[in-house]
C-alpha positions as CSV (number, residue, x, y, z in Angstrom):
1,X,6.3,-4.8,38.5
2,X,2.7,-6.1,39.1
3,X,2.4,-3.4,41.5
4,X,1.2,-0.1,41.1
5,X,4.4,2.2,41.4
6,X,2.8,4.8,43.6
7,X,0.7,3.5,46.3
8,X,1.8,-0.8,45.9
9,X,-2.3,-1.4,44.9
10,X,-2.9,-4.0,42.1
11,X,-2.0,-2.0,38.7
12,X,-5.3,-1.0,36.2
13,X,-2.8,0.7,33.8
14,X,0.8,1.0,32.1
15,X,2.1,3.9,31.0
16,X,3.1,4.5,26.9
17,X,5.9,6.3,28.2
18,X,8.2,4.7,30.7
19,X,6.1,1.6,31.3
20,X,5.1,2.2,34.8
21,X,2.1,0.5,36.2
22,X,-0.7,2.4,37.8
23,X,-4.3,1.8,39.2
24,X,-5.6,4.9,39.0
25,X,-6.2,8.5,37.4
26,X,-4.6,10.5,40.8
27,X,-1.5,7.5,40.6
28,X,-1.2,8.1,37.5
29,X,-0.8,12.0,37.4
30,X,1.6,11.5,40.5
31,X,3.8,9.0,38.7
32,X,4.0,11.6,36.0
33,X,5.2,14.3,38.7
34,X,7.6,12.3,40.1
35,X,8.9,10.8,37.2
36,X,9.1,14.2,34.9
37,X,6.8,11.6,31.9
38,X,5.0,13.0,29.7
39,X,2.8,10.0,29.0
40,X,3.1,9.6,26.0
41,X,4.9,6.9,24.0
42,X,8.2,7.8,21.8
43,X,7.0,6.5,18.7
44,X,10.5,6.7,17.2
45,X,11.7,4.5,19.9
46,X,13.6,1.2,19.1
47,X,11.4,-1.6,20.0
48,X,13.3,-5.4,19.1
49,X,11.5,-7.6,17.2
50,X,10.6,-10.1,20.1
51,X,8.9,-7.3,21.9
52,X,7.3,-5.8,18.6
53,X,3.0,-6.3,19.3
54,X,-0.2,-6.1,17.0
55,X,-0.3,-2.1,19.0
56,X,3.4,-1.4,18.2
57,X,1.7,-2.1,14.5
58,X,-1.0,-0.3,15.1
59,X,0.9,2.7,16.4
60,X,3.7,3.5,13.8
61,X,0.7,3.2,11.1
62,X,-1.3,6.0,13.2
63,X,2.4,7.7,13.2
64,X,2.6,7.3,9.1
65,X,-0.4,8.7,8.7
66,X,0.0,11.8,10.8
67,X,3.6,12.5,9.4
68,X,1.8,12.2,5.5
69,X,-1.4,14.9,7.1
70,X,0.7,17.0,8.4
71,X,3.2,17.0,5.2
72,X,-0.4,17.6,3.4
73,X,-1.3,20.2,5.5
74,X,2.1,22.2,4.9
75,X,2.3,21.7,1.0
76,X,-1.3,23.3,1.0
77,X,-0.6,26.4,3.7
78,X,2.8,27.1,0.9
79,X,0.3,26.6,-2.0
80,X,-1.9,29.0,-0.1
81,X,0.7,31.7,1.0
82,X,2.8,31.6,-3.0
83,X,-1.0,32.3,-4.3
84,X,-1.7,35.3,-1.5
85,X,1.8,36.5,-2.5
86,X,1.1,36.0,-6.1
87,X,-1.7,38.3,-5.8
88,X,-0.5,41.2,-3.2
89,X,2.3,41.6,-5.6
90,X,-0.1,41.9,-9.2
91,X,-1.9,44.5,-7.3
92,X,1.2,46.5,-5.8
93,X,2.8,46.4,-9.7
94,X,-0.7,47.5,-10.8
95,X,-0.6,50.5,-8.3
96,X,3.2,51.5,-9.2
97,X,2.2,51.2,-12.9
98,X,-0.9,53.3,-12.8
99,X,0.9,55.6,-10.6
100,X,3.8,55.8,-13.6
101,X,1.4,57.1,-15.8
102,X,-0.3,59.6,-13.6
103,X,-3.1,57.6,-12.4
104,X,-4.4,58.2,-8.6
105,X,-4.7,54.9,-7.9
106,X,-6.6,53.7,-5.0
107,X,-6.5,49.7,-3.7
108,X,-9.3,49.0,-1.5
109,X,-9.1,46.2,1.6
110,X,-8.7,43.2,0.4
111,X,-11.6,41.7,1.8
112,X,-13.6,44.2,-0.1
113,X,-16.1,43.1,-3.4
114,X,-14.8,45.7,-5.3
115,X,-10.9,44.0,-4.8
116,X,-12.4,40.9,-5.2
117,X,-13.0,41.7,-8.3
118,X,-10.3,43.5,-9.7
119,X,-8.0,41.1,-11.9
120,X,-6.6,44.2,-14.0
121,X,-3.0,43.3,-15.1
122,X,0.5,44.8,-15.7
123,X,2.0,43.2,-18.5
124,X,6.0,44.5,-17.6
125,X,7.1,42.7,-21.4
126,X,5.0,45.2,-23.2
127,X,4.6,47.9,-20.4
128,X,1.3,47.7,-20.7
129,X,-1.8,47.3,-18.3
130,X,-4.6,45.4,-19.2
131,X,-7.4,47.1,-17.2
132,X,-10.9,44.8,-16.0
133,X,-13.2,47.5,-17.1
134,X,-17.3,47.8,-16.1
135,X,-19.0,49.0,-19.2
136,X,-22.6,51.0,-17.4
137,X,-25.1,51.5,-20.2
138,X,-27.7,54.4,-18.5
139,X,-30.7,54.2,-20.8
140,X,-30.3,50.7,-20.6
141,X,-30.1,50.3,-17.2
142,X,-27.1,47.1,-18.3
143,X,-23.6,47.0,-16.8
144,X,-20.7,44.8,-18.9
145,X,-18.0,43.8,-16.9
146,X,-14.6,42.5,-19.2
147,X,-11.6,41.7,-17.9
148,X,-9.2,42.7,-21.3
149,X,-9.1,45.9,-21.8
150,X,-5.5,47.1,-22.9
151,X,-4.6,50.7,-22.0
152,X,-3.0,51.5,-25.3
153,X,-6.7,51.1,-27.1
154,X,-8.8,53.9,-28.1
155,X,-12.0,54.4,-26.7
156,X,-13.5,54.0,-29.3
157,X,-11.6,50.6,-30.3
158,X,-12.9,49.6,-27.4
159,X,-16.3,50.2,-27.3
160,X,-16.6,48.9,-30.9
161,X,-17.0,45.4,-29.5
162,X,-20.5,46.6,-27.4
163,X,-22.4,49.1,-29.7
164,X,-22.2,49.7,-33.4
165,X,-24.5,48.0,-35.5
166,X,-22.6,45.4,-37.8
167,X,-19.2,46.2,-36.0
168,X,-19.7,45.0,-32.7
169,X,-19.4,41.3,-32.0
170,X,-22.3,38.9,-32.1
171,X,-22.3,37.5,-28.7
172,X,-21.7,41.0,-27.2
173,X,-24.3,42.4,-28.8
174,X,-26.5,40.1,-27.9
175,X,-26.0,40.3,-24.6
176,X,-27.5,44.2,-24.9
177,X,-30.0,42.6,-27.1
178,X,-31.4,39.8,-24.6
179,X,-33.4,42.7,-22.6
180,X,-36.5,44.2,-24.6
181,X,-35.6,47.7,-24.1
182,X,-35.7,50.5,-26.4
183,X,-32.7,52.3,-25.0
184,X,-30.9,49.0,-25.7
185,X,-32.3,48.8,-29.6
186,X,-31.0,52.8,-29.5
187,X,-27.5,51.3,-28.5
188,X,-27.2,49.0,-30.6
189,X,-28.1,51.3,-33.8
190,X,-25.9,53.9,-32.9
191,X,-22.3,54.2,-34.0
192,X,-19.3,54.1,-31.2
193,X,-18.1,57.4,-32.3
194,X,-21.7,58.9,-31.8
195,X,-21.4,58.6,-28.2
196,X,-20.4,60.1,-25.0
197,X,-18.0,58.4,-22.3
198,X,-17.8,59.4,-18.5
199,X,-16.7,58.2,-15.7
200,X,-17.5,59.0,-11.8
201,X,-15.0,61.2,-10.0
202,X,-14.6,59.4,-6.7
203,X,-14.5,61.1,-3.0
204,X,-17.1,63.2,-4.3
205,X,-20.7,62.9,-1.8
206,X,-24.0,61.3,-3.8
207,X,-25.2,64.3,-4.2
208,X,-23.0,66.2,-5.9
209,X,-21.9,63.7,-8.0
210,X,-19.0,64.6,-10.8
211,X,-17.7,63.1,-13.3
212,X,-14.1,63.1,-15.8
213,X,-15.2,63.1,-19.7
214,X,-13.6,60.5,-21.6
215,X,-12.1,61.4,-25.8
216,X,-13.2,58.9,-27.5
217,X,-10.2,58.8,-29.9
218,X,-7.8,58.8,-27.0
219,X,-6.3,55.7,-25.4
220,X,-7.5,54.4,-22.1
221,X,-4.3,55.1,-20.6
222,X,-4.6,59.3,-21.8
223,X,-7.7,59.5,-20.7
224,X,-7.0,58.0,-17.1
225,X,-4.3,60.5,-16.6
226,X,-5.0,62.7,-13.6
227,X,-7.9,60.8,-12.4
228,X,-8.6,59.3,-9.1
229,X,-9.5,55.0,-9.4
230,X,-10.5,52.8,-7.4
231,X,-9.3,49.5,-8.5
232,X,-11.0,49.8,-11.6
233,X,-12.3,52.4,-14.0
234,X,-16.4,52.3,-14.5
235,X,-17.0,54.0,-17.7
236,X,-20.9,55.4,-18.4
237,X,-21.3,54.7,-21.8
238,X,-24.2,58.2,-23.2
239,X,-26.4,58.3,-25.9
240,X,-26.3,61.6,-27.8
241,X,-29.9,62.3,-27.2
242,X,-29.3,62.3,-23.8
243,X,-28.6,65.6,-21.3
């Protein structure tokens, strides 16, 4: 019809839909009352290839390329999700494992640095966690975070690696080394065994702060036993000069 279908006035517009003519925006909403259309074309219609147009063209390639976003969209949401699962499930195997072997074990909000942070491990082969530990230095004023700590090592196996003279590794000990301090020279001199190892005893207020003594020849797993942690243990490494 050359005729607008609602009101018989020359026609301004067709609709995608159902192909009715209208002339204006009030016609046009009342041809889509009457007519129950939504106004938008089927793009999986059939359209014959006498009657296929440069816009039919025009329209399945907009229609590709929506399909191929929104396939993109939904292969990176299930990328997303199997990576958030991935991760709420380390930390829950963490928590049962630490809680196995005595350990209060406290996970913080997600959103939180100290999470954030956390990418200690359960290895189920070897039943063994590997703990992301921060190293505090006092005198030195230096923390060391590393993220391979196994629970089976000794303290002292551990710490070798920092402090030690000739035994601990170059690039570690140069870390220490790369801030002119004294305290850090007095590290770096004295042997692993020489010093003392605590770590801060949570819920406690600042003031009265306490803390659990690490042995030195015990493992990291003995000595965590019966303490409370938050998602990682912080372990103040003390010279033996110090109070």
């Amino acid at each position: 019809s050359e005729r607008c279908e609602m009101c018989s006035s020359p026609p301004k517009y067709c609709c995608p839909a159902c192909a009715r003519r209208s002339c204006s925006l009030a016609c046009v909403k009342a041809h889509k009352e009457k007519y129950e259309c939504s106004g938008v074309r089927d793009k999986t219609a059939y359209v014959s290839l006498d009657q296929f147009t440069a816009q039919h063209l025009r329209s399945d390639f907009a229609f590709l390329e929506e399909v191929d976003r929104k396939l993109n969209n939904l292969d990176r949401e299930n990328s997303e999700m199997k990576v958030a699962g991935w991760k709420r499930n380390r930390r829950t195997v963490l928590a049962h494992a630490a809680g196995r072997r005595g350990i209060i074990f406290k996970l913080m909000a997600a959103g939180l640095a100290r999470s954030k942070e956390n990418i200690s491990y359960y290895h189920k082969k070897n039943s063994t966690i590997t703990w992301y530990v921060k190293w505090f230095f006092p005198q030195a004023n230096k923390a060391l975070y590393v993220d391979s700590v196994p629970d089976s090592s000794t303290m002292e196996e551990a710490l070798r690696k920092y402090i030690g003279g000739a035994e601990a590794e170059p690039s570690l000990r140069c870390r220490l080394q790369a801030y002119n301090s004294t305290s850090l020279q007095a590290y770096n001199s004295t042997s692993s065994s020489d010093v003392q190892l605590y770590m801060p005893a949570e819920n406690y207020p600042a003031n009265s702060q306490s803390f659990y003594k690490f042995d030195m020849q015990r493992s990291l797993r003995e000595n965590l036993v019966g303490c409370t942690l938050y998602e990682f243990p912080t372990v103040h490494v003390v010279l033996p000069t110090s109070d």
